[in-house]
PADO-941534 format. One record per residue (C-alpha): residue in one letter; residue number from 1; x, y, z. Coordinates in nm, 2 decimals. Layout:
BEGIN
(a; NUM; (X; Y; Z))
...
This chain:
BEGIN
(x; 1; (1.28; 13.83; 1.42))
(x; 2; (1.41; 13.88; 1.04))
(x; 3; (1.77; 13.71; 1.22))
(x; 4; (1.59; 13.39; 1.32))
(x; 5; (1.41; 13.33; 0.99))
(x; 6; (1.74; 13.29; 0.86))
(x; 7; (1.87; 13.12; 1.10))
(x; 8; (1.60; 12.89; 1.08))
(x; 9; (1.60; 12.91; 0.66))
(x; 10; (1.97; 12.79; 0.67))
(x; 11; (1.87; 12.50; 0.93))
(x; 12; (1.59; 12.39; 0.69))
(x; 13; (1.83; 12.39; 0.38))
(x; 14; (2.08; 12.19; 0.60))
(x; 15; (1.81; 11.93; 0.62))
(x; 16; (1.65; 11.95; 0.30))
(x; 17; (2.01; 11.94; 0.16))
(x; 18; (2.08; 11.64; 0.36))
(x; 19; (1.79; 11.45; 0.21))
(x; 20; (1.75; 11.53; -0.13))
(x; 21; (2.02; 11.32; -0.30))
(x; 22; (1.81; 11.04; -0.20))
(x; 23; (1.45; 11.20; -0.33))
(x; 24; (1.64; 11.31; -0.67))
(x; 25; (1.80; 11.65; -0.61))
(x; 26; (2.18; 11.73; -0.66))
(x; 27; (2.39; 11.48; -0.43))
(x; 28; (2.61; 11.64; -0.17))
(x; 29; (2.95; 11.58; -0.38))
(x; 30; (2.76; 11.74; -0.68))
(x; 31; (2.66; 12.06; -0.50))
(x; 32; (3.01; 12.04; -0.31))
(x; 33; (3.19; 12.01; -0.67))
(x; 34; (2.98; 12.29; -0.81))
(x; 35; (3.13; 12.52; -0.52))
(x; 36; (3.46; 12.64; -0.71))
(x; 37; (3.24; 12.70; -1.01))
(x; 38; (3.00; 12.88; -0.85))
(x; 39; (3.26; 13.10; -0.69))
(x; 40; (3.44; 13.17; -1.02))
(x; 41; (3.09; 13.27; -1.18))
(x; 42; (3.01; 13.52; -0.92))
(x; 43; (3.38; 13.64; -0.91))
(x; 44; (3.29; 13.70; -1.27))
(x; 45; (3.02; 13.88; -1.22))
(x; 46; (2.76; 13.57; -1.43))
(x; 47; (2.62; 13.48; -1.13))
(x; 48; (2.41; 13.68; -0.89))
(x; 49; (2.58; 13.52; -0.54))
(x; 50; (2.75; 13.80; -0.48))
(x; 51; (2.62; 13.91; -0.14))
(x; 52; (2.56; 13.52; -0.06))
(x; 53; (2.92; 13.43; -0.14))
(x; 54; (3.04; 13.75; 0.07))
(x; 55; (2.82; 13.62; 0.38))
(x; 56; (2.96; 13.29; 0.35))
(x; 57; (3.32; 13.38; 0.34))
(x; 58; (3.21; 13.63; 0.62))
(x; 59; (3.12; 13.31; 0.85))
(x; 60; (3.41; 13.11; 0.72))
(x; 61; (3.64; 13.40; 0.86))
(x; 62; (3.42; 13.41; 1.17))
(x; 63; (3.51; 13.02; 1.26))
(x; 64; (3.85; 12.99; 1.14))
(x; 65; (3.94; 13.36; 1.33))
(x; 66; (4.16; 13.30; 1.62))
(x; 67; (4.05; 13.63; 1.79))
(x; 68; (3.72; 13.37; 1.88))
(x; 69; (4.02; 13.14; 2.05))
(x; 70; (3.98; 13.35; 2.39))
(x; 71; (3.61; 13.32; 2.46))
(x; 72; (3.61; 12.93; 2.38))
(x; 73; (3.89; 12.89; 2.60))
(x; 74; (3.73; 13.13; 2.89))
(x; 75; (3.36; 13.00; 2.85))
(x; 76; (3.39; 12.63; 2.66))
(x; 77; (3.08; 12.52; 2.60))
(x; 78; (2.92; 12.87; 2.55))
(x; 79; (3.22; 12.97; 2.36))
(x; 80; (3.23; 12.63; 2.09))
(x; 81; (2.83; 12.68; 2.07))
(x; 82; (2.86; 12.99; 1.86))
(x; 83; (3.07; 12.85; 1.63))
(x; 84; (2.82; 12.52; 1.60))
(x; 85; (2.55; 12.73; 1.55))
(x; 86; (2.74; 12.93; 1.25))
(x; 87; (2.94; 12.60; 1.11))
(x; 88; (2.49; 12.44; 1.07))
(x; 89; (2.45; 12.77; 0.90))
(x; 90; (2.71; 12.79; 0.70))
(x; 91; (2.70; 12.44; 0.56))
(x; 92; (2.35; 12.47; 0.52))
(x; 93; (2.38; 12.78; 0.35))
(x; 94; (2.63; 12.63; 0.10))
(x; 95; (2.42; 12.33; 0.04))
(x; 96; (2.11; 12.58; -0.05))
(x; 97; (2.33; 12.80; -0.24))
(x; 98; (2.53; 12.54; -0.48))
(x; 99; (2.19; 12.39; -0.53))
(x; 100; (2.04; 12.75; -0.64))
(x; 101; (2.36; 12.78; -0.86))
(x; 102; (2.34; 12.37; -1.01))
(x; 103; (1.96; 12.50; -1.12))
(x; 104; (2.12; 12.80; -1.26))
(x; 105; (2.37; 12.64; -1.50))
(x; 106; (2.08; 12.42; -1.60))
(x; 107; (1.90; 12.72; -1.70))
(x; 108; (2.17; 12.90; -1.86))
(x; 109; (2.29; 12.63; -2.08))
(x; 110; (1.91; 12.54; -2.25))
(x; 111; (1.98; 12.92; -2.35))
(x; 112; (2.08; 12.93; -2.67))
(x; 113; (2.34; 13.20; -2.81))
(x; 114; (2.25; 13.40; -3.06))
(x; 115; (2.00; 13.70; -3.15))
(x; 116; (1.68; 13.71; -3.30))
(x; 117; (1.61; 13.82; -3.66))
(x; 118; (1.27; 13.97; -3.67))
């Protein structure tokens, strides 16, 4: 059960991703151009994606693997609709995520530097 709310959680982001340039939320090429930045924050250890990051390169491996070349070439469609199914997670999954991480910077810069004197 746990497996298909996330399933369906990446699904949802896909869509809401999809759609929210138009209603006012980050663009597409805005979340896609946050990406790299995102990636060098976490690498960094500023930004708390750690474990998303990891699952998202884990799913990027997953499709791009040519060890899943032999069941899409033995069972076609079954074998290609595993990778659909991960490619609408994964992209959704990105969306959501460099949308998390666009808020974040937002928050993170209003900060200011400094300490307090008390």
């Amino acid at each position: 059960m746990p497996r298909t709310l996330h399933r369906t959680a990446a699904f949802t982001a896909l869509a809401k991703a999809l759609m929210s340039g138009a209603r006012g939320g980050p663009s597409i090429g805005k979340r896609l151009a946050a990406l790299p930045r995102m990636l060098m924050a976490t690498a960094k250890g500023q930004y708390d994606g750690g474990m998303r990051v990891a699952m998202m390169a884990a799913a990027t491996a997953y499709v791009v693997s040519p060890v899943d070349l032999l069941p899409e070439m033995a069972l076609f469609v079954f074998g290609l609709a595993d990778d659909a199914v991960m490619i609408t997670w994964l992209a959704g999954a990105v969306l959501a995520e460099t949308a998390r991480f666009i808020e974040w910077e937002k928050q993170r810069d209003a900060v200011l530097p400094g300490s307090v004197v008390g």
